[in-house]
C-alpha positions as CSV (number, residue, x, y, z in Angstrom):
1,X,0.0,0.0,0.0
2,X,2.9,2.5,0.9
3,X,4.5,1.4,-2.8
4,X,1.0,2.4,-4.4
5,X,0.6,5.8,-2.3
6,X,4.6,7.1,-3.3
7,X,3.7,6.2,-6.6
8,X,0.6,8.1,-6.7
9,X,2.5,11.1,-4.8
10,X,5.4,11.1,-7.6
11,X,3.1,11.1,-10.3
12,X,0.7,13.7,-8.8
13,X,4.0,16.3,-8.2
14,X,5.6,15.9,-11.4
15,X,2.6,16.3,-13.0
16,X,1.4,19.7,-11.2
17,X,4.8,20.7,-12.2
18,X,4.3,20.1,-15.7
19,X,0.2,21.3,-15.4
20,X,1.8,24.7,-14.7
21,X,4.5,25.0,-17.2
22,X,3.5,27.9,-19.7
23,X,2.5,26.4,-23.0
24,X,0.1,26.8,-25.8
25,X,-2.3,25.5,-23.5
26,X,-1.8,28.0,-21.2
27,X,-1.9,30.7,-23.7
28,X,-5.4,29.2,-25.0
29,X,-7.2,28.9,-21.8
30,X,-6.3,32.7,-20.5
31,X,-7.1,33.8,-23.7
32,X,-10.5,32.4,-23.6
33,X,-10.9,33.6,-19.6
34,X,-10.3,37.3,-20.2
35,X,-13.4,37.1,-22.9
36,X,-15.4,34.8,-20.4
37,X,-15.4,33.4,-17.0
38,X,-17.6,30.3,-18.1
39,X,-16.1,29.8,-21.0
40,X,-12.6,29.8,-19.5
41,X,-14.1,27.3,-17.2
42,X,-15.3,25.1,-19.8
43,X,-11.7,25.4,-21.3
44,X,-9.8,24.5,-18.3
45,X,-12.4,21.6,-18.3
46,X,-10.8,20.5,-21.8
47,X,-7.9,20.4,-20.4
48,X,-8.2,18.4,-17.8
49,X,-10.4,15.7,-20.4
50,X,-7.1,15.8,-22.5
51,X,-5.2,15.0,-19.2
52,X,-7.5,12.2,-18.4
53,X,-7.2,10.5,-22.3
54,X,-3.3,11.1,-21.9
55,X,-2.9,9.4,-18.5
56,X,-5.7,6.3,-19.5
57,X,-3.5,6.3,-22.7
58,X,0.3,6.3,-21.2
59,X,-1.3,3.4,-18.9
60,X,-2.6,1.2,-22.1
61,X,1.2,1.6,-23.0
62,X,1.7,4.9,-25.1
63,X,5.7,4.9,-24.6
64,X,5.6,1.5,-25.9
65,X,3.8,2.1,-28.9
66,X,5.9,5.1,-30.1
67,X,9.1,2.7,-29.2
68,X,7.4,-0.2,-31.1
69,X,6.1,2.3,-34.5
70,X,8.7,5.4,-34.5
71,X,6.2,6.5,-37.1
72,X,3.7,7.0,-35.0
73,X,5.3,9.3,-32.9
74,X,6.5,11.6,-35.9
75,X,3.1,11.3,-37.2
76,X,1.4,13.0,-34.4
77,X,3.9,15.5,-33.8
78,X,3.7,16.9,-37.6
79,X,-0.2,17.2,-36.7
80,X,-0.3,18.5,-33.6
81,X,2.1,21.3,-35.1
82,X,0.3,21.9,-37.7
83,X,-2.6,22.4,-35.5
84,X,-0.6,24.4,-32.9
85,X,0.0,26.8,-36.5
86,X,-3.4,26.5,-37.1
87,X,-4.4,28.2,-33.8
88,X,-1.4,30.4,-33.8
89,X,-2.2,31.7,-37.1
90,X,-6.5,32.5,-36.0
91,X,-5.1,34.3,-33.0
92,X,-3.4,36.7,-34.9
93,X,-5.8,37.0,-37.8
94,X,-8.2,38.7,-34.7
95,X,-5.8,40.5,-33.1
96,X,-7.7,43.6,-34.4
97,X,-10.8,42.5,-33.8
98,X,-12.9,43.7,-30.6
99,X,-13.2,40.9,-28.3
100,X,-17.0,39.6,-27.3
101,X,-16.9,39.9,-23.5
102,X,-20.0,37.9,-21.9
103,X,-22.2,38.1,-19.3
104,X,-21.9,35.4,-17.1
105,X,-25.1,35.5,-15.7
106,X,-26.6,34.8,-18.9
107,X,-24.6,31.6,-19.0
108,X,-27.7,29.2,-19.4
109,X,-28.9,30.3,-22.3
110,X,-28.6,27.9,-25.1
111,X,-26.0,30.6,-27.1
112,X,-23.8,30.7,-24.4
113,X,-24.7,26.4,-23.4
114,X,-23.6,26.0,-27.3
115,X,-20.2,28.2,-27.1
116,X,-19.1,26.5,-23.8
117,X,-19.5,23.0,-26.2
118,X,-17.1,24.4,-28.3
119,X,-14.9,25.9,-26.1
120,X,-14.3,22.3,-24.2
121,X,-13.7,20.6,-27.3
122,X,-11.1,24.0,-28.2
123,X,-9.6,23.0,-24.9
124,X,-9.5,19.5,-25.4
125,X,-8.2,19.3,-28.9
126,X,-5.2,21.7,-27.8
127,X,-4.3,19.7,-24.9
128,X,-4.2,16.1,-26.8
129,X,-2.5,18.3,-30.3
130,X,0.7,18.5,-28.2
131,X,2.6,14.9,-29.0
132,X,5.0,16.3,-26.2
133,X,2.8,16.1,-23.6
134,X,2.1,12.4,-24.3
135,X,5.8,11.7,-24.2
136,X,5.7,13.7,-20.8
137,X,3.1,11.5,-19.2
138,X,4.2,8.1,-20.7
139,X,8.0,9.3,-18.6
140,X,6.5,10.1,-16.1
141,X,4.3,7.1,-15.9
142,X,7.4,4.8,-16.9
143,X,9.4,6.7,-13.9
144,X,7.5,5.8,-11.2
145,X,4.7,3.5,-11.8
146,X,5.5,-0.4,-10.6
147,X,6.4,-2.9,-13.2
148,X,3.1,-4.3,-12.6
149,X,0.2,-1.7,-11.5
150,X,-2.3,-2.7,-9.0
151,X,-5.8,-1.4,-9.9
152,X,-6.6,0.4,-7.4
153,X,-3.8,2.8,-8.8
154,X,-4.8,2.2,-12.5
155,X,-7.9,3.9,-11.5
156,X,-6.9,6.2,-9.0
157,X,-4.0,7.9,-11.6
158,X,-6.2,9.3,-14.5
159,X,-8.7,10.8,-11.6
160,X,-6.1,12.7,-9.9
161,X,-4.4,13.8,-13.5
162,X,-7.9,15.1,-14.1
163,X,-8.5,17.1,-10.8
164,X,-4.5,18.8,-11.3
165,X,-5.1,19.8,-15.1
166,X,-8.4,20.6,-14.6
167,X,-7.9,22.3,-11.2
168,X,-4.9,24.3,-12.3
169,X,-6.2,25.4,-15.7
170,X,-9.3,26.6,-13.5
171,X,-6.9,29.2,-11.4
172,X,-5.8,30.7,-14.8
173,X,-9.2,31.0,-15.5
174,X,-10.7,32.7,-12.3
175,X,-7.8,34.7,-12.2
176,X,-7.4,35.9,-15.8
177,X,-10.9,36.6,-16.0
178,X,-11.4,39.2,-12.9
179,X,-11.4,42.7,-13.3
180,X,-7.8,43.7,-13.3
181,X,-6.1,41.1,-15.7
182,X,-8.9,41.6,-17.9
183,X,-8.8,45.7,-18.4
184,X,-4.8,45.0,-18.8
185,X,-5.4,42.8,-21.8
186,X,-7.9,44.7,-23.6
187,X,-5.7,47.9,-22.9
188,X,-2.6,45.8,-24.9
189,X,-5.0,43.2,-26.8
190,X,-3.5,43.5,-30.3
191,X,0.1,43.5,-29.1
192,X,-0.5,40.5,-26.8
193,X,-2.7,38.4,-29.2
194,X,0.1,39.1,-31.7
195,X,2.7,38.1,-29.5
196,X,0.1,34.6,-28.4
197,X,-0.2,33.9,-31.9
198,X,3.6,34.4,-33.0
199,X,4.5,31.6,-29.7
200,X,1.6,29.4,-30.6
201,X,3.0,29.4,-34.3
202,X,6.7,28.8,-33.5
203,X,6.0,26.3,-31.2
204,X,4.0,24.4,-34.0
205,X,6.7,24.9,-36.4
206,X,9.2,23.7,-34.3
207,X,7.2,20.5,-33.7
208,X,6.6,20.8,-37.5
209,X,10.5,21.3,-38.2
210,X,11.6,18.2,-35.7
211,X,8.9,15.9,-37.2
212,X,10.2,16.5,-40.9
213,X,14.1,16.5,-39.6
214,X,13.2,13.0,-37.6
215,X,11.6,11.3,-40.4
């Protein structure tokens, strides 16, 4: 039981480590909170959905699968850069534009029920776009899980990965959506969405770049 418990510790630290390194995740869920409270919400939700199919997948053996088809691996990386690109590129297409800000209290109406739809699967498809992250969890996962897992920690592990992504991702959100963070981006929004965009691009041509120069 005390092998199961430091394994779930480990795991839960260097994940909460990694939950709070900036990223194109990062820059997508603040993004989303300074226009919306709810929606950055539903974003951080995403996130933490991405988590969960990252952690159920590095425990069905995602490590081994990228060792056993090095194809894979490149595979996913050209796409989740491309992707990354993608999102970099909208971003700063709309720098310009006015942002929509929201009433939250109008949150369950069937607009604003339809956008947060949207915005989880935003959320979601950024976190799972990012084949890094995957190689994070499956180390991570290889570092300190026991050769052989005992269930009560193959279900306890994606739960917790849910509640630290989803938990963490939730701060940014409550905190970039309040009054002070939120006057401070629309004050500098074209120079800051330029800026989003420009990291969210290089960071997708880089996985582009190391995809094409791997293969």
């Amino acid at each position: 039981m005390m092998d199961t418990t430091l394994s779930l510790l480990g795991i839960a630290g260097a994940m909460t480590v990694g939950a709070m390194s900036p990223g194109p995740s990062f820059v997508m869920v603040a993004r989303t909170a300074v226009a919306s409270r709810s929606d950055g919400l539903a974003a951080a939700l995403g996130m933490g959905a991405g988590g969960l199919v990252f952690a159920i997948a590095a425990l069905a053996g995602l490590q081994a699968a990228f060792l056993a088809v090095p194809g894979l691996y490149l595979a996913i990386k050209g796409f989740g850069g491309a992707y990354l690109i993608y999102l970099g590129f909208l971003i700063w297409r709309g720098a310009r534009q006015p942002l929509a800000m929201t009433q939250d209290a109008d949150a369950s109406s069937t607009p604003q029920q339809g956008r947060g739809r949207r915005t989880f699967l935003l959320g979601l498809a950024t976190q799972v776009s990012n084949p890094k992250t995957a190689v994070v969890y499956a180390s991570i996962f290889a570092a300190f899980l026991p050769r052989e897992v005992p269930l009560v920690l193959a279900l306890a592990v994606p739960v917790v990965i849910f509640c630290i992504e989803t938990g963490w991702y939730a701060i940014v959100a409550l905190a970039l959506s309040s009054a002070a963070p939120r006057s401070a981006y629309l004050r500098y929004k074209v120079w800051i969405d330029r800026a989003a965009g420009g990291v969210m691009g290089l960071l997708g041509l880089r996985l582009v770049w190391s995809a094409v120069s791997e293969s």
